[in-house]
Each structure stands twice: as structure tokens, then as C-alpha cells.
N, C-alpha and C positions, 0 to 999 in steps of 0.2 A: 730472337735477336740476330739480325748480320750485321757481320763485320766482311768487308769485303774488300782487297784491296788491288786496285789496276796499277800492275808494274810499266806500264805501257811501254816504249823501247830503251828504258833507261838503262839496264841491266845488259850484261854480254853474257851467253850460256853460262858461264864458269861464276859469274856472278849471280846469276840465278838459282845455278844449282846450291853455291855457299848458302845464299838465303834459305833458301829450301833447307837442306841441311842442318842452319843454325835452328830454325823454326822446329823443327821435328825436334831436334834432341829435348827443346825447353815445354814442347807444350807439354800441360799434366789436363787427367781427365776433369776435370774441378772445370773446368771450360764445356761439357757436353751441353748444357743450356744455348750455346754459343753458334749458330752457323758462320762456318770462317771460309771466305771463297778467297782465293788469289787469283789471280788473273797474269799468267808471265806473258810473255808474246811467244808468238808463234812458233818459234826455233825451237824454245824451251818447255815448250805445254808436256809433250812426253817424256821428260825428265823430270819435271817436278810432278808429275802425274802420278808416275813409278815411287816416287820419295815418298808421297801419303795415301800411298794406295790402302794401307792396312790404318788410317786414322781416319776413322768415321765423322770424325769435326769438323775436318777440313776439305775442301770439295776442291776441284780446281774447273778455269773457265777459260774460253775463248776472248778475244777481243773482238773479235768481229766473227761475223757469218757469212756463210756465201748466201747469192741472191737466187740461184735456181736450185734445183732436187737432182740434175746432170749436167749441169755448169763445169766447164772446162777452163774459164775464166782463168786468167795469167793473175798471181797472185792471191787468190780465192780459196780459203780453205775449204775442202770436199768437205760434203755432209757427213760421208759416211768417217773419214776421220773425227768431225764435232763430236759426233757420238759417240768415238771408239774413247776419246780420250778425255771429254771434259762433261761436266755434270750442267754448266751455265754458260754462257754464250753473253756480253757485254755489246749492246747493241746502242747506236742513236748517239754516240758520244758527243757533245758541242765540236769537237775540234774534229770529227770526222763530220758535222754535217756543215761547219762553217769553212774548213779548209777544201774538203772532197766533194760536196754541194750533195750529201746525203739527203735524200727527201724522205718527209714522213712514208710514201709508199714504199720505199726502198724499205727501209726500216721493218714495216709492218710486213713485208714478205718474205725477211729474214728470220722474222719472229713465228710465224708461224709454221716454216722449214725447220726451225730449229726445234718448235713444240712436237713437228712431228715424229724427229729420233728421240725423244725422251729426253731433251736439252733446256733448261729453264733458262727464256731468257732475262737478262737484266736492261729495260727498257728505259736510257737515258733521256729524260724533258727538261725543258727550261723555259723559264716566262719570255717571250718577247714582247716588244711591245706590239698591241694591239689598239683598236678601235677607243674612242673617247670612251663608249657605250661603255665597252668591256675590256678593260687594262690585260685581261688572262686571256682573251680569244687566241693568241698561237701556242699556249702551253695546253690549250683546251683542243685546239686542232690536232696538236701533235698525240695525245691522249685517244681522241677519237677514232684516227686514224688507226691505231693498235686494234682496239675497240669493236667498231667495226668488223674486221678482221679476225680475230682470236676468236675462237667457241669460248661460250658463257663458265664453263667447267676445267677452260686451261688454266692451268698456274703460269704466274711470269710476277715478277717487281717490279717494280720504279723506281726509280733512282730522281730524284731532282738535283739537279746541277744546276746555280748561279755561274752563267757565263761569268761574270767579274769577279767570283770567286774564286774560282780553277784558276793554281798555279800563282794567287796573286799573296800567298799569306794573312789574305784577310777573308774571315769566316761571314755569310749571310746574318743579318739580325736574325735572332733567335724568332723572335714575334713575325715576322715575314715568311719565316720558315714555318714557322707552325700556321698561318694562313693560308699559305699556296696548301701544305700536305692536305688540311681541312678541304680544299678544293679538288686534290687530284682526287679522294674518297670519296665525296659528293660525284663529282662526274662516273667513277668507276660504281659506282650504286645504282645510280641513273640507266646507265648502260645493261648493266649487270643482274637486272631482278628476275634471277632465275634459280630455284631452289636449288641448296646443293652446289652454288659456286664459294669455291675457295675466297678465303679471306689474300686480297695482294698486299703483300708489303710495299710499303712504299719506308726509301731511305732519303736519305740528304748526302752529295756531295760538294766537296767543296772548301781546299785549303783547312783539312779536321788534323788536328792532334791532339796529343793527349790532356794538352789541358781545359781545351775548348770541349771535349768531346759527348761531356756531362750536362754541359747547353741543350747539346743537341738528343743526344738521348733520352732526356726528361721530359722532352714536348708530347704533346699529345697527337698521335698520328705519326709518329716515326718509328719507324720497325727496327732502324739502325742505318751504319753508315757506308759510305762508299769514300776509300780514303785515297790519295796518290801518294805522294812524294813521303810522306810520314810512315808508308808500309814500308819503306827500300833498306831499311834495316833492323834487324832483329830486335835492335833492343826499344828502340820508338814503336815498332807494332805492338811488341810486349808488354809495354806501357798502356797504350789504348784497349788490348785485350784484358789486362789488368781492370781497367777502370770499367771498361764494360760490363765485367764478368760480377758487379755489383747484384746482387738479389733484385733489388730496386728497380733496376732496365731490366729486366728479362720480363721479356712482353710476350 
């Protein structure tokens, strides 16, 4: 099961590290079933990095990756930092490819940079709209393109994100959500018929709190979630880790 949550730039270092902070002191091992990723931004990845260095639950990630292997890029986190300091790499966000015009290629070359310092990425998709034929062809492109790309024996996630989801307090239908996941696994099957590849997680983001969160964890095809705005303080994550940490979801 992941729990995973993107602080994106809400947080200012000192607010970061409180979070950090509060988290560590509460977690109890009763949660080792539990992969717990946070995601702070950039500023703060090696503070909060240093804070659960010694809690094997908890992992910490990048937001984004950089696009070459000696990319001098203004802005661009080096690789060889990705891998000094974060265990997962947050790739493909809606609001990075709709606001920064991130292309599937882009994506897929950051994913495979990152697989190669030992950085799991977390590969965000979303349905757009496509062809009459086929309603999913740009959640299926976007998919392929990783696909393609990736060795049949990498590990990486998925994340599915409802753009109209993100940020809007209204959570995807359950039944929609459990239809696209049915789809991302069918296609990564497809791709994938090579002995000995790892089983991907695929999670749902998208406006999750604690009280929806049980929706979403029940379906079949969800590994877990990917949360915003409901991680940014201690005791709303605690909640959702709470409910997760149910015998029942542990997939």
C-alpha cells in the first residue's frame, strides 16, 4: 500500500521541517505494511530527508527530475543530487504538463534518468479526451510512451490524476476510477509480457481525504494514493494513515 503525499510549494522550509518534525515524533511501527513517500520541494528535500533518515516507512521524493544525465539546466535538479537524497522522483504532474507544456517525451526521459541512479519514479496520467473510437487514447499514449521507453524489469508507479479533481475538493467517481486503473493494467500487461517483471502500482490522485479515502482504497486495481492539500498537516495525514493502515487495504 502507498500513501504518498506532494507538498508542492505550499510549505516555506521552517514549515516543512515542523511537518516533518510533527510526523516523525507520531509515527508508530504498527504502519510497516504502509509505504509512506512525501514529496517537499526542492529547498527542503534535504531536511526532511535527514529527519527520516532512520524510519524505514517513510521514503522521501523529488518533484520533478532533470531531462539529461549532465544537464546544467538553470533550475533543474542534478541527478546525481536525485539520488543522493530522494528514494522517488514525482514525474508527469497535470499542472506541470498543462501549465509548462511537459510532453509525454519529456516525461519518459526523466523516468528513465531517474531509474538509472536507483530513483523510483512516480509517473503521473490522466484521461483526456480522445478519439469517438476510443475515449482513453491520450491516457493510453501517455502510458505508452513511459512503456516504450522503460526496460520490461524497471520498477516505477502510476499515479492517475483527474485533472478536474486536483485541487477542486471533489474526489473522481469511484466506478470511473476503478475503470481507467482496469485500463492502465491491461495496457502495462500488454506491453510488459516479460517473465520476472515487477508488479506497477498504480494509485489514484485527486482532492483524497480521510474520509473519502476508503472509496478509494477498496477498488480493485489501486495500490493507494497520492494526496495534496490533506498531507500539509500532521494530524489530516494522520487520519488517512489511520484509515489506511486497515488489515483490509493492505494490498
Amino acid at each position: 500500500m502507498y500513501i504518498l503525499a506532494n507538498w508542492k510549494n505550499s510549505l516555506s522550509l521552517e514549515d516543512s521541517k515542523g511537518l516533518a518534525d510533527g510526523l516523525y515524533s507520531r509515527f508508530i511501527q504498527q504502519y510497516h505494511n504502509i509505504n509512506i513517500v512525501l514529496f517537499p520541494d526542492d529547498v527542503s528535500i534535504a531536511t526532511v530527508s535527514l529527519i527520516f533518515d532512520s524510519v524505514s516507512m517513510v521514503s522521501v521524493g523529488a518533484q520533478d527530475g532533470p531531462l539529461g544525465a549532465n544537464t546544467t539546466l538553470t533550475g533543474s535538479i542534478s541527478l546525481s543530487n536525485l539520488g543522493k537524497f530522494c528514494d522517488y522522483v514525482l514525474l508527469g504532474h497535470s499542472e506541470r504538463r498543462i501549465t509548462l507544456g511537459e510532453t509525454n517525451e519529456m516525461i519518459a526521459r526523466k523516468a528513465t534518468l531517474a531509474i538509472d541512479v536507483g530513483v523510483i519514479p512516480v509517473i503521473c496520467v490522466n484521461k483526456e479526451d480522445g478519439t469517438e473510437i476510443d475515449p482513453h487514447s491520450g491516457l493510453k499514449a501517455q502510458l505508452e510512451s513511459i512503456l516504450n521507453r522503460i526496460d520490461s524489469r524497471s520498477k516505477f508507479v502510476i499515479a492517475y490524476e483527474p485533472i478536474d479533481a486536483i485541487g477542486t475538493g471533489i474526489s473522481a467517481d469511484p466506478k470511473e476510477v476503478k475503470k481507467i486503473a482496469g485500463i492502465i493494467h491491461e495496457t502495462i500487461f500488454l506491453s510488459r509480457k516479460v517473465k520476472g517483471s515487477p508488479h506497477i502500482p498504480v494509485l489514484y490522485g485527486g482532492s483524497i481525504n480521510d474520509k473519502n479515502i476508503k472509496s478509494f482504497l477498496s477498488l480493485e486495481g489501486i495500490d493507494g494514493v497520492l494526496i495534496g492539500s490533506a498531507g500539509l498537516t500532521a494530524d489530516n495525514f494522520l487520519r488517512i494513515i489511520e484509515k489506511a493502515s486497515d488489515s483490509q487495504y493492505l494490498k
